[in-house]
N, C-alpha and C positions, 0 to 999 in steps of 0.2 A: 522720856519715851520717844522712840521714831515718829518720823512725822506720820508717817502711814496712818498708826494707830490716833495722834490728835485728829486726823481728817474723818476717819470714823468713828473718831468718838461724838466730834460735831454734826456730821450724817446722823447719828445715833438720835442728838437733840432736837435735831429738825425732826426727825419724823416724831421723837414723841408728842413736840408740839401739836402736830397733824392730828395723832394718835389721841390728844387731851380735849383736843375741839370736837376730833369723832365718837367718843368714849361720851362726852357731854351731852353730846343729841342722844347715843342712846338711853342714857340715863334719865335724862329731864324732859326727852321732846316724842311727846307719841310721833311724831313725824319727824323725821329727822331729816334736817337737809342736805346732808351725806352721809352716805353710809359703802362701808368697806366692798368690795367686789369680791366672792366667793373664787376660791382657790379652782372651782370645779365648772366656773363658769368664764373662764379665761383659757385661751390658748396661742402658741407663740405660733405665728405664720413660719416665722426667717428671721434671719440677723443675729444679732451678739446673742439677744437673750434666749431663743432655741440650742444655740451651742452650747452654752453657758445648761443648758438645761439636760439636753446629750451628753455631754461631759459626766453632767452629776449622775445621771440614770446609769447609762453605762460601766462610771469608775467609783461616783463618790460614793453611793448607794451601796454596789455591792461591796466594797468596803470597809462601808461600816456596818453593814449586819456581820458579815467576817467578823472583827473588832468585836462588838458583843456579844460575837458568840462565847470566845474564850475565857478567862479567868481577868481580865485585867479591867471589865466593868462591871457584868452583870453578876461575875461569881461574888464581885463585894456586898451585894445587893441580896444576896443571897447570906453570906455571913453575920448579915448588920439584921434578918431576918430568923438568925438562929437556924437554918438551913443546913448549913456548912461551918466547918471552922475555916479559919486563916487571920491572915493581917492584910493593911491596906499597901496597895502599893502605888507607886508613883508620885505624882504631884495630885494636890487637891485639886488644880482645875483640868484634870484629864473628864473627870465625872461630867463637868459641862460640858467638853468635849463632844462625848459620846453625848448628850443630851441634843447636842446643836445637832450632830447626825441625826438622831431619832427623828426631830422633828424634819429636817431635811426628808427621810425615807417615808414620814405620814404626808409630807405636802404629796410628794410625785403619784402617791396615790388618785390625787384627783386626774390625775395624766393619763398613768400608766399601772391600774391597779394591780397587784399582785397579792393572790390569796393566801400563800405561803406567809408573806410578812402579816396577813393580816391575824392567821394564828398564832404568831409569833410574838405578834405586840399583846394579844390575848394573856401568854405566858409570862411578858414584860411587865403588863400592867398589874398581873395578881400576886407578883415577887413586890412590886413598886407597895402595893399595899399590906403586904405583910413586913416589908422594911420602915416602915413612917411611924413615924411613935404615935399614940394617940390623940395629942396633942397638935399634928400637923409637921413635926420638925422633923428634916431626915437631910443627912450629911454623909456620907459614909467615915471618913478620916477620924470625928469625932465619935458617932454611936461605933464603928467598931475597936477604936481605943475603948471604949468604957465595956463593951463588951467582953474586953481581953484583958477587963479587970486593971487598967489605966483613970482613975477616976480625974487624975487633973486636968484629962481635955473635957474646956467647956465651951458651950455655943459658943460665936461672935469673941471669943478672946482671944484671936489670932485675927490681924488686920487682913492679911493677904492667905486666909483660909478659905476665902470665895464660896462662902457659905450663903450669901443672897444670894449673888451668881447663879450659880449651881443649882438651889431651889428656883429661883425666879425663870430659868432656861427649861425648866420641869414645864412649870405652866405655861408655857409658851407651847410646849409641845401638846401639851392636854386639849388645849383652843385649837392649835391645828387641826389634830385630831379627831376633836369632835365638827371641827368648819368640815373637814372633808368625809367626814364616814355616818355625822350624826350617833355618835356613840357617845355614850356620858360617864361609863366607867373611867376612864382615865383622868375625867374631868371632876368628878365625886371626891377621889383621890385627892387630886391637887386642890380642890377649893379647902382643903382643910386644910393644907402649906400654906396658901396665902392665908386663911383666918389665924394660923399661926402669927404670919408675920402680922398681921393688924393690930394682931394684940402687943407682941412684943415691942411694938415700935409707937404706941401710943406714951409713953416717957421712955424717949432714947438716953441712952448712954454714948461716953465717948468711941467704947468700942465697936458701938452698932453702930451709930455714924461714921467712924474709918472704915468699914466695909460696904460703904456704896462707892464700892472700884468700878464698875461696868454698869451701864445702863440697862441691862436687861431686866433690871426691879419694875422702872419707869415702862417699858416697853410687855412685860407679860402682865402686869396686874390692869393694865389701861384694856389689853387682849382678852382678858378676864372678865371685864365692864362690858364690854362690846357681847361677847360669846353668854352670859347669864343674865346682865342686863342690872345688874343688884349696882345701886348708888355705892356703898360700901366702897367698894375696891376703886373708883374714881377720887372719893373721899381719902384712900389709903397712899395713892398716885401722887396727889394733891400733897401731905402730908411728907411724903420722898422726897419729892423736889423741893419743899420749904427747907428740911435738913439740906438739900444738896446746897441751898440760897445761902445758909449758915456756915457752913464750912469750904464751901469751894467742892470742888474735887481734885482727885488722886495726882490731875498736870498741875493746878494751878489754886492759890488759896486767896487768890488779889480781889476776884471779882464773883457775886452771885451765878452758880449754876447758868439762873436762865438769861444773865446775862454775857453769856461765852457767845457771842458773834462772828468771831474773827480768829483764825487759828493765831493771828499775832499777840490776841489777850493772854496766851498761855507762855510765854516768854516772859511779858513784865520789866523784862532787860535790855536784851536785845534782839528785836521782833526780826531782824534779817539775819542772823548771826546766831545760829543752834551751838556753835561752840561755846560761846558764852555762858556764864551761871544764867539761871534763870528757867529752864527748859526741863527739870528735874532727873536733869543727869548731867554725862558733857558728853557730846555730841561732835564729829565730825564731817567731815563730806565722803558717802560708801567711796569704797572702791571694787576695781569690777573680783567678785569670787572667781577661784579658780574652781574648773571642772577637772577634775581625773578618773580617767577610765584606765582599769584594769582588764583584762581576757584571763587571770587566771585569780586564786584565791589568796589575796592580802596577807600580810604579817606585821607584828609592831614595826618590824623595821621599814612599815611601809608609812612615810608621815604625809597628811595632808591639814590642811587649815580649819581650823574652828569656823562651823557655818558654810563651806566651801560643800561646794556635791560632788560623792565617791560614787562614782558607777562601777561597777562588777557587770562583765558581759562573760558568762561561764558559755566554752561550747559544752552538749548534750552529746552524750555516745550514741554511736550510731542504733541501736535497737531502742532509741526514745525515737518515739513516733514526732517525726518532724512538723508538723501542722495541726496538732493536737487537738485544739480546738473544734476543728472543722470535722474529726472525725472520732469522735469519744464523746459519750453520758458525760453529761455534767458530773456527776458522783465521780469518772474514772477520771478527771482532766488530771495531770499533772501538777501539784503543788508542792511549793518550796517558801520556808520561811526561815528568817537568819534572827536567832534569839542571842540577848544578851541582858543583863540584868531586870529578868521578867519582862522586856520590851518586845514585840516583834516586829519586824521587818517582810512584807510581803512580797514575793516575786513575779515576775513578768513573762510567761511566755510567748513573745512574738509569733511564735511560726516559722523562727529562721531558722530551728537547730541551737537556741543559744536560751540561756537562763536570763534575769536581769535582777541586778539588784541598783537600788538608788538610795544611798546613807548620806544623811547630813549632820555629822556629832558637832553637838550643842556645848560641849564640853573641851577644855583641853585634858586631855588624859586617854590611858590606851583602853579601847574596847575591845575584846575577843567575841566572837560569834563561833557560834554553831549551829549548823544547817538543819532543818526540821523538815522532812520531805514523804512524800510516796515516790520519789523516783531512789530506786538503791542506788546511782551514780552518786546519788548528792547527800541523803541522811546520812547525818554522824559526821560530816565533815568541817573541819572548823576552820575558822581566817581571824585575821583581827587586824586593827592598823593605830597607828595612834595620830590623835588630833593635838593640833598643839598651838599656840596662839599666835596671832602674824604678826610679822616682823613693826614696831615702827612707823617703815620704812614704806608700810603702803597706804601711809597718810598722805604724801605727798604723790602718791598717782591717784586721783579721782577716777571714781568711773565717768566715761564721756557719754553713757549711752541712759548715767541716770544721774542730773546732776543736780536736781532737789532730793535725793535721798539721802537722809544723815545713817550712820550706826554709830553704835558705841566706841568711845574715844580707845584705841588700839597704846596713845601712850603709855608707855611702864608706869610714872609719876599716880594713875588711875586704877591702876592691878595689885594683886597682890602674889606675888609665884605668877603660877599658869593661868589664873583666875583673872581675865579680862576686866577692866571696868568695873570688879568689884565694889571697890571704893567710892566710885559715882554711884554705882546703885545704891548701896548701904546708906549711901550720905542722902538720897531722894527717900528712900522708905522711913528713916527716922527723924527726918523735916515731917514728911504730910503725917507721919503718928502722934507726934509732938504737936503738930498745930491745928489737928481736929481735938483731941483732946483738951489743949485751949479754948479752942472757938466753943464747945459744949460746955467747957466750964463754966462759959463767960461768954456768952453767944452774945453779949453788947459790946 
């Protein structure tokens, strides 16, 4: 995996540490010698972390209610509740996704409340409850295969179906939500997902242990202990990390969980040298992405790089109100969005006469798009461009301006067709399936 993500995953350990010491005083200590600072009784003067927090209110926030409003989160949540019909779409961990928003839009509450959202998560929370099976278990990929009369999807039998994940970022959002509002429905709700997982996870299996991929297990059940105060879910905390002690996790299988110190424990090979085996893929040194900007609308014969950023700057005809913003109801503003297989893509209007889009395909292969709009200039109109995989040949230009940052090895020997590094990942996903399911055979 990049280094990014090991550096956060070990950010991740440190604080559950923090998180298992603070989780203990509430549990065992009427008095406890630290205890968490409330979301509502902090605030940022200046510096990174007010920007960092403007940012989110202003762009990440509205966003992501956007995002759930449509069919690509909450309408699942709604089929998997017998609501609606459909199927799932995307990847399984879009749903955390949108989870990690939620919680993101319940924090800024303590900021910057907004009553709209607050009906809103009203609406969020009483679909959340009529989606969860009785039992506390709720996934959408799985309950809405079995719903679509798919019986072979079962919990936990897909390593990387980010089924704790997913549940575990739930309750996270439940403790937010009830730290900043004092509301206990959402929290009702999810304390039956975690008695879920308590129960399932008192004799693990191989497959239950290959899916502690992300720490969010360790981090919302400890947030669970703190927000109710019940020994339980510190005991259940407790209980995660011993399996993590048993099998390693997802980077590395050398050394006990709470013994990962040092991002160099996750190599085992070669602790300077990410191109080497050992790093659970193969790894290069990045090179810098190219940026391409368009002023009119793309076509396959338009090629840009896998992971590379397409900007689309459309001009707007002269009877679009050039400053839009500044003079229109929210309800009448101008929106534009570029669909392609169920995904959206949301636009930008600056104020200068001009549309904006920003694509980054993940994919070698051609996407088409079509414009989804209230302005008639732009609905109905289609573009597309195709991504394709880079050369080789930009192994040997590092970027200068990032020279600790690896990506996936770009040689052919690694690929399969257009498919990047296929074969390093393939070869990392069925190592750690293989040798958790060892390690629980035979945990000695």
């Amino acid at each position: 995996m990049p280094l990014s993500y090991t550096h956060l995953l070990l950010l991740a350990i440190a604080c559950c540490v923090a998180e298992l010491a603070s989780a203990q005083a509430v549990a065992h200590r009427p008095r406890p010698a630290v205890a968490t600072v409330r979301l509502t009784e902090v605030n940022w003067a200046d510096g990174f972390g007010q920007q960092r927090l403007d940012t989110c209110q202003v762009k990440t926030a509205p966003e992501t209610k956007e995002n759930m409003r449509g069919t690509q989160y909450l309408e699942e949540l709604h089929i998997v509740a017998g609501v609606s019909e459909g199927t799932n779409h995307g990847a399984p961990v879009n749903d955390g996704e949108s989870d990690v928003g939620m919680e993101a839009v319940c924090a800024l509450q303590a900021t910057k409340p907004d009553s709209q959202w607050d009906q809103r998560l009203v609406e969020i929370v009483g679909i959340i409850g009529r989606a969860q099976r009785t039992n506390g278990y709720l996934h959408h990929p799985v309950l809405i295969a079995n719903h679509n009369g798919n019986t072979t999807e079962k919990r936990f039998s897909d390593l990387v179906n980010f089924e704790m994940y997913i549940m575990c970022h739930l309750i996270t959002d439940a403790c937010v939500n009830h730290d900043v509002s004092a509301k206990a429905s959402l929290l009702t709700i999810i304390r039956r997902g975690a008695d879920f997982l308590d129960e399932a996870y008192r004799h693990r299996t191989p497959q239950q242990a290959g899916c502690e991929i992300c720490p969010s297990h360790f981090m919302s059940v400890l947030d669970l202990c703190r927000a109710t105060g019940e020994a339980c879910y510190l005991n259940l905390a407790e209980r995660l990390i011993q399996m993590g002690d048993q099998i390693g996790d997802d980077n590395q299988d050398q050394l006990p969980s709470t013994r990962q110190t040092e991002v160099g424990w996750l190599t085992y090979g070669m602790p300077d040298n990410p191109s080497q085996p050992g790093w659970g893929g193969q790894f290069a040194s990045a090179w810098k992405r190219p940026y391409s900007q368009f002023d009119r609308l793309t076509t396959p014969d338009d090629h840009v790089e896998v992971f590379s950023v397409l900007a689309l700057v459309l001009l707007l005809s002269d009877d679009t109100t050039e400053n839009p913003e500044a003079q229109l109801p929210e309800a009448q503003l101008p929106k534009a969005q570029l669909m392609s297989d169920n995904v959206s893509i949301h636009s930008h209007f600056p104020g200068d006469g001009t549309v904006r889009f920003c694509i980054c395909p993940k994919a070698a292969k051609t996407y088409p798009f079509t414009i989804q709009s209230n302005v008639a200039a732009l609905d109905g109109k289609t573009c597309g461009v195709k991504s394709v995989a880079p050369f080789a040949r930009v192994l040997e230009d590092p970027s200068l301006s990032n020279p600790n940052r690896w990506a996936d090895d770009a040689a052919s020997q690694f690929g399969a067709g257009e498919r990047q590094s296929v074969k390093s990942v393939s070869r990392w996903l069925t190592f750690f399936s293989q040798t958790s399911q060892n390690a629980c055979s035979d945990p000695t």
